[in-house]
Structure formats: structure tokens, C-alpha cells
C-alpha positions as CSV (number, residue, x, y, z in Angstrom):
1,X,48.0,-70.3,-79.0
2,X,48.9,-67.0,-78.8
3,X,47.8,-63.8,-80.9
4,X,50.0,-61.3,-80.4
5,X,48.4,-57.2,-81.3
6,X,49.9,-55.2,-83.4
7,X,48.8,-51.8,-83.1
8,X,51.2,-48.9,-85.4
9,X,50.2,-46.0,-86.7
10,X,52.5,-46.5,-90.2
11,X,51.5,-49.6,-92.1
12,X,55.3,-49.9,-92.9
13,X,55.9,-50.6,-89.5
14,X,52.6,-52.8,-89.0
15,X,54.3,-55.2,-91.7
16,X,57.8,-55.3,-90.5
17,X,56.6,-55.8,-87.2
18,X,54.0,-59.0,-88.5
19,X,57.3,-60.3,-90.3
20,X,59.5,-60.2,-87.4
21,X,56.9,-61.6,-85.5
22,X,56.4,-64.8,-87.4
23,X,59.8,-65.1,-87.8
24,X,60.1,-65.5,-84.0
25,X,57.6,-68.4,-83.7
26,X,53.8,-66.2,-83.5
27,X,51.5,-68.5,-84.9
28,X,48.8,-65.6,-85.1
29,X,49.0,-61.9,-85.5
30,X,46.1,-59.3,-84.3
31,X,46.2,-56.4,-87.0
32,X,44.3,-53.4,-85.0
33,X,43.3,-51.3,-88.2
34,X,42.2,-48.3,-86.1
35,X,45.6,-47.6,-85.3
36,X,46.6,-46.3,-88.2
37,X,47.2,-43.0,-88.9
38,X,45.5,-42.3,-92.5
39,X,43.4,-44.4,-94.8
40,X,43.6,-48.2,-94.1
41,X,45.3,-50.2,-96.9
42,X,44.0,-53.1,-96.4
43,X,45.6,-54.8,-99.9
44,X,49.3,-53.7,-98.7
45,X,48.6,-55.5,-94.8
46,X,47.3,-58.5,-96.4
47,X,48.5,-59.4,-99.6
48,X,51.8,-60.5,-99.2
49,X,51.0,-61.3,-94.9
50,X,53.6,-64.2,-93.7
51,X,50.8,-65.9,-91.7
52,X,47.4,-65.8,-90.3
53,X,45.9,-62.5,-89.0
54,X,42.9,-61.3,-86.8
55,X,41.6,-58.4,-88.6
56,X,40.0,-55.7,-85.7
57,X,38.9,-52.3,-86.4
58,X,37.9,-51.1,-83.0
59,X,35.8,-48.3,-81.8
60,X,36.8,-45.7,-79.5
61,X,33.6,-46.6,-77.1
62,X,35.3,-50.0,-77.1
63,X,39.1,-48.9,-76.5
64,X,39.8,-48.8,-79.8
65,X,41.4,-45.5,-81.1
66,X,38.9,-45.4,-84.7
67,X,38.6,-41.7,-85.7
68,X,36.3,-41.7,-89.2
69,X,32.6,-42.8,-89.5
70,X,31.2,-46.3,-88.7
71,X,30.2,-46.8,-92.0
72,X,33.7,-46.7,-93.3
73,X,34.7,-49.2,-90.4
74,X,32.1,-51.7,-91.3
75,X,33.1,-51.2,-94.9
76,X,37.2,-52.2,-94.0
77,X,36.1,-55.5,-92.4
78,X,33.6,-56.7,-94.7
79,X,36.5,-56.1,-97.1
80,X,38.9,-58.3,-94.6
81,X,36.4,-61.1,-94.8
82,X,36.1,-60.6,-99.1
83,X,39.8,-60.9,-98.7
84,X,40.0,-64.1,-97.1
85,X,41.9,-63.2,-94.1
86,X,41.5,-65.5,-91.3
87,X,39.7,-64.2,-88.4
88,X,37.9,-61.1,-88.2
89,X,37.0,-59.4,-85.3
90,X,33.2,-58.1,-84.7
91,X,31.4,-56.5,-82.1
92,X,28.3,-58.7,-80.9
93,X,26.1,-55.2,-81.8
94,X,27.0,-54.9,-85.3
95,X,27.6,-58.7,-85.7
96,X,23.9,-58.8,-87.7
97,X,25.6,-56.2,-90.4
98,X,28.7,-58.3,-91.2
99,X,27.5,-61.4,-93.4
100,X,29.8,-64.4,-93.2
101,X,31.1,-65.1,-96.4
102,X,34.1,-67.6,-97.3
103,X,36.4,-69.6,-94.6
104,X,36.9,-66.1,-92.6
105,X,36.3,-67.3,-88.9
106,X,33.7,-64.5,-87.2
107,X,35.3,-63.7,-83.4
108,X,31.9,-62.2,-82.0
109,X,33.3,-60.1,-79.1
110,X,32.2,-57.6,-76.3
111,X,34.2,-55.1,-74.3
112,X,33.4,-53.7,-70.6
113,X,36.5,-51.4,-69.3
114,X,34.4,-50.9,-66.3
115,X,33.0,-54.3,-64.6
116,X,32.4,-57.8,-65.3
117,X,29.0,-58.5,-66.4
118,X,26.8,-60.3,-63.3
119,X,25.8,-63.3,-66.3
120,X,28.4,-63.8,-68.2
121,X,26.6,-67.5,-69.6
122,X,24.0,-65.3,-70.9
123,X,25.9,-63.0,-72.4
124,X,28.2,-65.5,-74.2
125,X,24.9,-67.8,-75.3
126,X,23.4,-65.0,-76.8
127,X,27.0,-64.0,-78.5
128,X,27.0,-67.5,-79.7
129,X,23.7,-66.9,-81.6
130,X,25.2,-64.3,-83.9
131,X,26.5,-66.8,-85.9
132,X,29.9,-67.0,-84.3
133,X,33.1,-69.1,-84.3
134,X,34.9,-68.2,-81.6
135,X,33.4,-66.3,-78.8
136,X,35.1,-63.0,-77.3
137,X,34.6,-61.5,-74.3
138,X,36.8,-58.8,-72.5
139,X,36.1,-57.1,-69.4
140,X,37.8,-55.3,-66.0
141,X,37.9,-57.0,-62.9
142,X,37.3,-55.2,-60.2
143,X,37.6,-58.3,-57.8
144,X,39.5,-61.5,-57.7
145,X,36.2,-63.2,-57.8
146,X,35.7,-61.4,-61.2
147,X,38.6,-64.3,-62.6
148,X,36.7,-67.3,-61.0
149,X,33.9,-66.1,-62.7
150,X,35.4,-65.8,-66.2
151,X,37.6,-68.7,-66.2
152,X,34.9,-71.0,-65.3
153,X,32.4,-69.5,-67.9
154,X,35.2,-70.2,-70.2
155,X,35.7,-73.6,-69.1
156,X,31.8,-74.9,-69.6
157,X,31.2,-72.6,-72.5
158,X,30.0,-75.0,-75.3
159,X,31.2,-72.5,-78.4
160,X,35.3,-71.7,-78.5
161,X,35.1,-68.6,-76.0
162,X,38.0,-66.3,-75.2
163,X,37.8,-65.1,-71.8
164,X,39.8,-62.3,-70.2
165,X,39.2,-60.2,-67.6
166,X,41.4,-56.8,-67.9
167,X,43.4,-54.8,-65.2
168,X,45.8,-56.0,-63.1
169,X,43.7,-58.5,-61.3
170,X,42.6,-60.2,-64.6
171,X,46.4,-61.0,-65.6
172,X,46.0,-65.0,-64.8
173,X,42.9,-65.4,-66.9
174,X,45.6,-64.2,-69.5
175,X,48.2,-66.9,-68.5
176,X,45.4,-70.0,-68.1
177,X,43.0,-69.1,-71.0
178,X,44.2,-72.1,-73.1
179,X,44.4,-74.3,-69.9
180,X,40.2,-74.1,-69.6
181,X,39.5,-74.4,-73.1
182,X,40.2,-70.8,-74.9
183,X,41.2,-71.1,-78.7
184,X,44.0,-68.6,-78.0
185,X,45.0,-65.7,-75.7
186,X,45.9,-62.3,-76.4
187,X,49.6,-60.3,-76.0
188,X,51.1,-57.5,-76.7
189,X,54.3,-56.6,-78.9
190,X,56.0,-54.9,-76.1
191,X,55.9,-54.0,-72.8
192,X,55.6,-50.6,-74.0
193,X,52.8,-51.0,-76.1
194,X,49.6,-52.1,-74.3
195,X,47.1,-52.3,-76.2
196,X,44.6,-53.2,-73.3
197,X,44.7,-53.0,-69.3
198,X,46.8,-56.0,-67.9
199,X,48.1,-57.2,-71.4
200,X,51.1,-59.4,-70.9
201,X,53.6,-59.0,-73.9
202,X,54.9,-61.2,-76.1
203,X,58.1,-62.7,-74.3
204,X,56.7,-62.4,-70.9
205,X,54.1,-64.9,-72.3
206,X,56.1,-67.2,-74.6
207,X,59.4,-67.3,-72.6
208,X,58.2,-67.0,-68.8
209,X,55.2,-68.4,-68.4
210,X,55.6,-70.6,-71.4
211,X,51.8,-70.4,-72.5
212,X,52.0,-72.9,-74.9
213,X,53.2,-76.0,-72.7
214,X,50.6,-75.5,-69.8
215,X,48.3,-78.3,-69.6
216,X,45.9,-79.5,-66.8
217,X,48.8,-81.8,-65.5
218,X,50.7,-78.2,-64.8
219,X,51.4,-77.7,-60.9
220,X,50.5,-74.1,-60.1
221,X,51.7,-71.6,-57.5
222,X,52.1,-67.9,-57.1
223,X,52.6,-64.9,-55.1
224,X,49.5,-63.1,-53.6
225,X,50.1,-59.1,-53.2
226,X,48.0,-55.6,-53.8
227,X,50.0,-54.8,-56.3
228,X,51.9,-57.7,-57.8
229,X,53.0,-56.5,-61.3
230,X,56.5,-55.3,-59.5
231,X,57.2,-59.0,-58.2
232,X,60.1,-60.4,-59.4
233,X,58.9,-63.7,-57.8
234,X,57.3,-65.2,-61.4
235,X,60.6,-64.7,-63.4
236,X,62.8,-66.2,-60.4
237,X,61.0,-69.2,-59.7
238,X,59.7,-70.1,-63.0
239,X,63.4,-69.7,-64.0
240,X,64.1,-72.1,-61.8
241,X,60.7,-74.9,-62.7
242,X,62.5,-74.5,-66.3
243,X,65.7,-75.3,-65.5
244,X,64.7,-78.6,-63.0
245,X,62.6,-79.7,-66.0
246,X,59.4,-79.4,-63.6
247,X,55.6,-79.1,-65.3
248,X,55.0,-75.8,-62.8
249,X,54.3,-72.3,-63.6
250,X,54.8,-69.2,-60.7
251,X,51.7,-67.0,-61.4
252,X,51.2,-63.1,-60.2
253,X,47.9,-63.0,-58.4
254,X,46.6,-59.3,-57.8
255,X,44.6,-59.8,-54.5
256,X,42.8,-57.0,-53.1
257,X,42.6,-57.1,-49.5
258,X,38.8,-57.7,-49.6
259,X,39.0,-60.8,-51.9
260,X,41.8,-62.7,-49.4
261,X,39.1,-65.2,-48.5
262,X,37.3,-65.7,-52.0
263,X,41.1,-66.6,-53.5
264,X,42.1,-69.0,-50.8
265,X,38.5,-70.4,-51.1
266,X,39.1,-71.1,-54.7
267,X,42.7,-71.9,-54.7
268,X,42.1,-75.5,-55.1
269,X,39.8,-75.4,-57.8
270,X,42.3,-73.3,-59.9
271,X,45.1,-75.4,-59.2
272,X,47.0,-74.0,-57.2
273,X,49.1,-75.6,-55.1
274,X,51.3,-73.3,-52.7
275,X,51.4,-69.7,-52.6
276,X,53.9,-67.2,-51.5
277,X,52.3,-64.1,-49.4
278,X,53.2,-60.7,-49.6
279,X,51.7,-57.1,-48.8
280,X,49.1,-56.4,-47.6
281,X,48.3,-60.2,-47.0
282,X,51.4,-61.6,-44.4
283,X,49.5,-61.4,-41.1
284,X,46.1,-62.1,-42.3
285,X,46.5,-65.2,-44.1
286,X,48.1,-66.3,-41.0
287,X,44.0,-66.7,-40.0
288,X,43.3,-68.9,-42.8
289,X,46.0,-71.5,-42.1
290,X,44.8,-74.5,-40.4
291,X,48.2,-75.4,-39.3
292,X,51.5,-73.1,-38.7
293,X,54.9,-73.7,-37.9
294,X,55.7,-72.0,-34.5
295,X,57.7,-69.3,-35.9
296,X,55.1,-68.2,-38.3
297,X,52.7,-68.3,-35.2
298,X,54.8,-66.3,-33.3
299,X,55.6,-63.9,-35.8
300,X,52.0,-63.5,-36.5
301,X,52.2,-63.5,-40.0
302,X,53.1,-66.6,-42.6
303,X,54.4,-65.5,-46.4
304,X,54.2,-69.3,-47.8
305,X,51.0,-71.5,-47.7
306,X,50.8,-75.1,-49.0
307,X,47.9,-76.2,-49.8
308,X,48.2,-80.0,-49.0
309,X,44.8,-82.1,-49.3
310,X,42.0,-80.1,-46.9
311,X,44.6,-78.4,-45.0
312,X,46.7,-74.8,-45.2
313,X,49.7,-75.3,-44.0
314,X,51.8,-71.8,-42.8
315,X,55.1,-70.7,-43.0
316,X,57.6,-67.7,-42.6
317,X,60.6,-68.1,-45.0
318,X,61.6,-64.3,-44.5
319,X,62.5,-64.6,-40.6
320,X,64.5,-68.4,-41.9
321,X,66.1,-66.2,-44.4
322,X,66.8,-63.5,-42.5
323,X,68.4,-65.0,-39.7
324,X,70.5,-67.1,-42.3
325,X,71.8,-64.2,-43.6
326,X,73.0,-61.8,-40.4
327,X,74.2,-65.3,-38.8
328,X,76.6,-65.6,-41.8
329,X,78.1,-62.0,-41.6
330,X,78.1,-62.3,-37.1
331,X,80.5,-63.9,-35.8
332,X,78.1,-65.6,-33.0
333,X,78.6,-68.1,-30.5
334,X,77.5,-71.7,-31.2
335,X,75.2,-74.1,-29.1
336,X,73.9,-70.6,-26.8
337,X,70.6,-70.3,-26.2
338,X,70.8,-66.2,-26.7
339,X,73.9,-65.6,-29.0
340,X,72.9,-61.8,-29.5
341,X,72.4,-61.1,-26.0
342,X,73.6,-57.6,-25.6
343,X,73.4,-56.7,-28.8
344,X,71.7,-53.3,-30.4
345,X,69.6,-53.4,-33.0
346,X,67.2,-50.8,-34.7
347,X,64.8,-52.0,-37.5
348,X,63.1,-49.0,-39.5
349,X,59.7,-49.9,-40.6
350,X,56.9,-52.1,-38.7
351,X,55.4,-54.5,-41.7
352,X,55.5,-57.6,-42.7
353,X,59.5,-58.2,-42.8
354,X,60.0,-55.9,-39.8
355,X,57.8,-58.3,-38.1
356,X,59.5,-61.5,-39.4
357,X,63.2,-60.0,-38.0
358,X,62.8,-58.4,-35.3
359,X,60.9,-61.7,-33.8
360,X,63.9,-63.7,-35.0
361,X,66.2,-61.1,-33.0
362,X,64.6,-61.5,-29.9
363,X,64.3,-64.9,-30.1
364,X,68.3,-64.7,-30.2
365,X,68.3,-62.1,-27.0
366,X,69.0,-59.4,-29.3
367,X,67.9,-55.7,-27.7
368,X,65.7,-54.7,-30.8
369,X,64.5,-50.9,-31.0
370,X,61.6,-50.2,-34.0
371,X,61.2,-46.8,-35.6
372,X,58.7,-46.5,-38.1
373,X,57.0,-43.5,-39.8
374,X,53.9,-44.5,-38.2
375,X,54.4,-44.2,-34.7
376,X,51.2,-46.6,-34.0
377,X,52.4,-49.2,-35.8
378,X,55.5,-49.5,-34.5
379,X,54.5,-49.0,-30.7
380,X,52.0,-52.3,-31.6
381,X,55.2,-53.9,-33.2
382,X,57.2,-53.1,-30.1
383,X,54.4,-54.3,-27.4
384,X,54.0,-57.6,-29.2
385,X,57.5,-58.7,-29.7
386,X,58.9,-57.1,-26.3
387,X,61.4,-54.0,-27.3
388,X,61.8,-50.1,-27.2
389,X,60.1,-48.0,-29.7
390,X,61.4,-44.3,-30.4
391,X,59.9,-41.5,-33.0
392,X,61.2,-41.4,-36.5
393,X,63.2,-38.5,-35.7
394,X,64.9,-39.9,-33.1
395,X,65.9,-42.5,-35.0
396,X,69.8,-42.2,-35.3
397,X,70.1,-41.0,-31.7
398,X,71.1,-44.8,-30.3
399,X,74.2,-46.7,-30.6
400,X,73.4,-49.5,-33.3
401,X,75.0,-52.8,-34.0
402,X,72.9,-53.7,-36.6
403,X,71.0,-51.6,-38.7
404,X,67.9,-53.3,-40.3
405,X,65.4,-51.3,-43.1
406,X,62.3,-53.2,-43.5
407,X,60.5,-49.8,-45.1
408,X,60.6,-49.3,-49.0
409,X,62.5,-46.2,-48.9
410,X,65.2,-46.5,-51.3
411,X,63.3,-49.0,-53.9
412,X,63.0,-48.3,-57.9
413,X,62.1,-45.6,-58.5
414,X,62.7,-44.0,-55.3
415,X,66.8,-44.9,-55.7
416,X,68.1,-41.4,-54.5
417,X,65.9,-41.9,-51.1
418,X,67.8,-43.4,-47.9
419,X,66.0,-43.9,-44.3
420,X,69.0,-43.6,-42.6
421,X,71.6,-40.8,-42.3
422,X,75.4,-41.4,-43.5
423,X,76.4,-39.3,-40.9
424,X,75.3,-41.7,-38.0
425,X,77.3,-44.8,-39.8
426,X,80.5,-46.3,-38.7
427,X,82.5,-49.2,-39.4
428,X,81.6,-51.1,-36.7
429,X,77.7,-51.0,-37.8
430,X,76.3,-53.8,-40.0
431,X,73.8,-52.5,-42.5
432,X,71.3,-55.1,-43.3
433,X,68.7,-53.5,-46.4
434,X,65.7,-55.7,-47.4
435,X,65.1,-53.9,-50.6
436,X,66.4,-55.8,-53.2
437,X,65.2,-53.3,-56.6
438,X,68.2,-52.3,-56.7
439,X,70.8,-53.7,-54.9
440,X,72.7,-51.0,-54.2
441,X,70.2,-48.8,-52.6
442,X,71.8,-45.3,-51.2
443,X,72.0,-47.0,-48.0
444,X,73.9,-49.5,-48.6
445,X,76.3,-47.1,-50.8
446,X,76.6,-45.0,-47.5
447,X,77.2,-48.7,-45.6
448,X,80.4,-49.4,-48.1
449,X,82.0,-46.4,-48.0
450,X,81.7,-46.1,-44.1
451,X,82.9,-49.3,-43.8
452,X,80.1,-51.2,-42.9
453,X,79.1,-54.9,-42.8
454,X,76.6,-55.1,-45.4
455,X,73.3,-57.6,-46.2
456,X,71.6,-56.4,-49.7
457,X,68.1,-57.5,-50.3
458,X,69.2,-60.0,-53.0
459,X,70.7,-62.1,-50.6
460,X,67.6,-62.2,-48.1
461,X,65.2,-62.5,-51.3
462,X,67.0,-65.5,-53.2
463,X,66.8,-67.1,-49.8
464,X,63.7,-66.8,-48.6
465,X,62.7,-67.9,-52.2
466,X,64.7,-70.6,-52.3
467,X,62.8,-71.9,-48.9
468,X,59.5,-71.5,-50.6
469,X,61.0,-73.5,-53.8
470,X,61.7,-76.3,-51.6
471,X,58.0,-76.5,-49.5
472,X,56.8,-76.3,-53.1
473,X,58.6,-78.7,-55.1
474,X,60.2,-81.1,-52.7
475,X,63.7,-79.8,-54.6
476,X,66.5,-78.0,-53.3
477,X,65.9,-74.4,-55.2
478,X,68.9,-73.4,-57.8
479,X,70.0,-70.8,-55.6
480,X,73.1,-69.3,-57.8
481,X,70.5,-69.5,-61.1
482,X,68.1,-67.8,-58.9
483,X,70.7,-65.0,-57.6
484,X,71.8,-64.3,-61.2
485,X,68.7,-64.0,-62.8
486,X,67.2,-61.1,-60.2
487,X,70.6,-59.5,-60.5
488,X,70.4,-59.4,-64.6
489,X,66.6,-58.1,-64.1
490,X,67.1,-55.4,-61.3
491,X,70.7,-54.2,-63.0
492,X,70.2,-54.8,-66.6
493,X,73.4,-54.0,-68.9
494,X,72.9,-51.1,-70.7
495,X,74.4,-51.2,-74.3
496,X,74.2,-47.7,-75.5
């Protein structure tokens, strides 16, 4: 179940809000009290509510945004729980000054928004004790490990215990709470109206994760990244598991680059089953697999890993999905071992997907010139594959074939940024740009109107997606469902 948190600072809106919400499908509605802008009302919330409610009144020490004295916030929920409301929310501190009284349900709860306490058995036994129903406890994750920890608390806890780690990195104890035994999960109303670090809202949870169906028979993947709220991978791929009918949900794992091994350690145990790789992770999960296909080994750097019985098993989607897409706008001879031989290429950037293309290029005879910002990292680029490196600045002083931007210059919100010059375009260049948020970066406006041959990051990111989809699932991936949905999310219509 869900309880989606209303916090307003009208009650007017509080209770249009509540109605709307249960009109929708919410089966429970959090009611934060301290939002509210004057004296709580708590007969004109409650009286006429059109279903159950979690009443919280919540300190400012404990994220809360309560303004008056304590004594009037103990006063407004023990006058929740004479009212009969459903739950009510209670710090474990204060718990011993709240009598139970009637069917009100007593959520015991704690708050850190700094760490994750080192015992958290302890800390929910001794929660427990103050005569609780459900057990609460929210706190930040400050490492991946932070979620193992949580979930599996949550999991053997022998009293109902809700059990969320905040922050970015805590989002999947969010999407799996009811998955290892929590009563219900938290989300917001809207995306713009957080009402804690790393809340999900209401739709995100109901529509693409689809909370409520996942059960321990659900296959899990995800994408691993530092950060991983911008991934469009989730909607895209769980799109897809909804439309084939499949029992899988596409997660967003937050991975900092010190907690690499600790997630693929514990990847099993969550369920996971494959994972797509992204920054900062490409080259060195590449260490971790126990097996590789060749390209991924001589890339140096794997963005897909199946986890198939003890094994990890490596793969590089965005150098299949590249090449896929320049051979389609080339005209290139067939059955030749080097069918760009002669022809000039300069990639801008030296990551991940500069990696993944330039290898493909030279494995094609292609002459390949790197330019990054960091001239290091694109001299190391250049020494491992076998090409030229230039400066930055020198970048549009060669004749180019194809032009290829593996940097982030020119991705939301950065749209009126372009790493390459109009001025150096013709119409004999193609333009191949890996961003895909949006489409239509600056460069590839410049590419149209000089004429250009054009690849837009859609089409290599539906592809190399539509790879994973099939190592995943076994299925060949609904690419033009796929293409349409990042479209309608990176250029939504705009109706006023």
C-alpha cells in the first residue's frame, strides 16, 4: 500500500487535495498538520475525510515545519487519536505521553537526516516496546550499504516496520518496502512537493514502478549511476515490462563510486537480475565481470551485466548501438574487413561512450581523432585505442567526416550550449550527438541547417536499450514504444 503526504498550508486545499486523491485509487492519505499555516482544524480535516488518514504533526528537529509549542502539538494528536482517525504518527521520544486509546493504530517512528544508525535491530526492538503497531523508521543513506542494511532489518523485523532510507541513494528501499514485509510505503503528491529527501511521488510510484503488483516472484534490474534521478532508463524499460505483460520492474540505483563492490556483492540477494551501467561505473565494473564479450573487453568498459547463476556476465550495448546507427546513415561497403578505411573522424569527449565508439571506429579502419576538455584523458583514450589526440582548441582545425559528441555539453538544462562551432560545418559532415535530453540539442540544429547527416541521441539510446531489453528478458525490446515514450518525456507538449 501506499500513503501518499499531503503537506498544504490552507486546509481547503489539504481537503480537496485528500478528495482528489481517493478518487484516483490512494488507499491511505498522510495529513502533515504542521504544514499548516494557522491553527489546526482538526474537526474540518477529519470529519467528513473520504478515507483513511495518518495523522503527523512533525517537529522542525525532525523535518517537520511545526512553528508553536510542543505542548500544543501533543495536544492536536492526542485529539487525532479521541477522534478516531486511523493512524497517528508519534515520535519514539514522546511515544510514553500519547496514551493509546480506541482502534487508532500508534506508527512509533524515528528520523535521522544525517546517517543511518550502526543498530538499526536495536533501535526498532526498543521502538517496538513503546507500545507500537507499526514501526517507523526514516533515515539518510550516505552509502549503498546503508539500503542492505534497512531493507534487511525490515525484512526480519517481527513488528510491521516501515523502513526507508532517505536521499537519493535510499530511493529503492522506497520502491521494495512492501516487497520485504513493510505495511505501506510513503509518496509524495507531486514531484514538486517533496516532503522528504528522495520521495517518489504519487504516479511515479503507482504508474511506473507499479508498487502495488511487486511480489517476490518480480524479476528485478536497474541502472547503476552517481547520479541516477536524471535516467530515463526506469520509464523506458518498465514501459516496455508493462506492455510484454512481464512480472519485472527497472529500478534507479544511486551508486556511489566507493560502494561499486558492496552493490554487486549484494545484487543477488536483492533480486536483481541484470543491470545496465552508466557514469561513473562503465570501466570499472568491467573488473567485476567474470566473463566479457570481446568488445566489452576491448573497449575496456561493459554498460550491461547479467547476473546468471555465480557468474557476471559483461556487455557493451553502446558500441552495438552505435555502430548500428552510423552504418545505417553510411553508405559502407559490405563483406570488407575495414569499410571506413580513410575515413575522418573526430569524437569530442573521452568517457564512457567516447570509449565505446571510437573503439568500434577503429575496429572499422576509421582514422579517429579525440578532443576532450581534459587533455589527459583524452591522450590515455588516444594511446589505448590507437589515434591522434589534439587540444580542445584545436578542435575544428581538421577536416571531419563524421563528427561524434560523447561530452554532455548541450544536455537539459544546458540546451543553449554546443561543443562544436556552426562555422566549421558543412554538408558533407555527418553529425552524430549522443545526448538524447533533448533531441534537438544546438548541435544538431547547426547540423540541419548546414545540411548535415544527422544521428540524435534518441536513436543511439532506444537502441542500446533495446539490446539490454533483450540480454534481460530473452524478448525482442518494443523498440517504436520505447522511441515514443523518451520522445513524449524529453519534449513534453506544452498546453498553455
Amino acid at each position: 500500500m501506499i500513503c501518499v503526504s499531503l503537506g498544504r498550508a490552507r486546509h481547503k486545499r489539504m481537503i480537496a487535495e485528500h478528495q482528489f486523491l481517493v478518487e484516483q485509487g490512494a488507499q491511505l492519505v498522510e495529513l502533515r498538520l504542521d504544514f499548516i499555516g494557522r491553527a489546526v482544524n482538526l474537526k474540518r480535516l477529519i470529519d467528513e475525510r473520504p478515507g483513511p488518514v495518518v495523522i503527523t504533526c512533525r517537529r522542525r528537529e525532525d523535518g517537520g515545519r511545526w512553528m508553536r509549542s510542543e505542548q500544543e502539538r501533543l495536544m492536536v494528536l492526542r485529539s487525532a487519536i479521541a477522534a478516531g482517525v486511523e493512524y497517528v504518527d508519534i515520535e519514539a521520544d514522546i511515544a510514553s505521553q500519547i496514551p493509546r486509546y480506541g482502534n487508532t493504530k500508534r506508527i512509533i517512528s524515528y528520523h535521522d537526516f544525517a546517517e543511518t544508525p550502526d543498530d538499526l535491530e536495536s533501535l526498532a526492538a526498543a521502538m517496538a516496546d513503546e507500545d507500537a503497531d507499526i514501526v517507523k523508521i526514516a533515515s539518510m543513506a550516505n552509502s549503498f550499504s546503508d539500503n542492505i542494511r534497512m531493507l534487511n532489518m525490515v525484512k526480519n523485523a517481527k513488528r510491521p516496520t516501515i523502513g526507508i532510507c532517505m536521499g537519493e541513494i535510499g530511493m529503492v528501499t522506497r520502491i521494495l518496502g512492501e516487497r520485504v514485509g513493510s505495511p505501506f510505503t510513503y509518496a509524495t503528491y507531486s514531484a514538486d512537493k517533496k516532503l522528504a529527501p528522495g520521495q517518489l511521488n504519487w504516479k511515479e510510484m503507482n504508474t511506473l514502478y507499479r508498487y502495488k503488483e511487486i511480489n517476490e516472484a518480480t524479476e528485478l534490474f536497474g541502472v547503476v549511476a552517481d547520479p541516477v534521478a536524471h535516467s530515463y532508463s526506469p520509464l523506458i524499460h518498465n514501459t516496455a515490462f508493462y506492455d510484454q505483460g512481464l512480472n519485472a520492474r527497472y529500478l534507479p540505483f544511486r551508486v556511489p563510486a566507493d560502494d561499486l563492490h558492496i552493490f554487486l556483492q549484494n545484487a543477488r540477494n536483492l533480486g536483481v537480475s541484470g543491470i545496465s551501467v552508466t557514469i561513473p561505473h562503465k570501466e570499472r565494473t568491467l573488473e567485476y565481470c567474470t566473463q566479457a564479450e570481446s568488445s566489452a573487453n576491448g573497449i575496456g568498459a561493459v554498460n550491461t551485466v547479467i547476473f546468471q547463476g555465480k557468474d557476471n556476465l559483461g556487455y557493451n550495448t553502446d558500441y552495438r548501438a552505435a555502430m548500428d546507427c552510423i552504418e545505417q546513415v553510411l553508405t559502407l561497403k559490405k563483406d570488407v574487413d575495414k569499410p571506413m578505411m580513410g575515413m575522418s573522424v573526430l569524437i569530442l569527449g573521452a568517457g564512457g561512450v567516447s570509449r565505446a565508439i571510437a573503439w568500434g571506429l577503429r575496429q572499422r579502419g576509421a582514422d579517429i581523432t579525440i578532443a576532450s576538455r581534459t587533455f589527459e584523458r583524452a591522450n590515455l583514450l588516444a594511446s589505448e585505442i590507437g589515434c591522434r589526440v589534439v587540444e580542445w582548441e584545436d578542435r575544428h582545425s581538421h577536416k571531419v567526416n563524421l563528427l561524434v559528441n560523447g561530452t554532455p555539453i548541450g544536455m537539459h538544462p544546458d540546451v543553449d550550449s554546443t561543443p562544436y562551432n556552426a562555422s566549421a560545418m558543412n554538408q558533407f559532415m555527418v553529425v552524430f550527438d549522443t545526448v538524447y535530453n533533448p533531441e534537438s540539442t544546438m548541435l544538431i540544429k547547426h547540423a540541419k541547417k548546414h545540411g548535415c547527416r544527422i544521428i540524435t541521441g534518441i536513436d543511439m539510446f532506444v537502441r542500446q536499450a533495446a539490446y539490454q531489453y533483450k540480454l534481460f528478458t530473452g524478448r525482442d525490446a518494443p523498440i517504436a514504444l520505447m522511441r515514443d515514450t523518451i520522445k513524449q518525456a524529453t519534449n513534453p507538449v506544452q498546453l498553455n
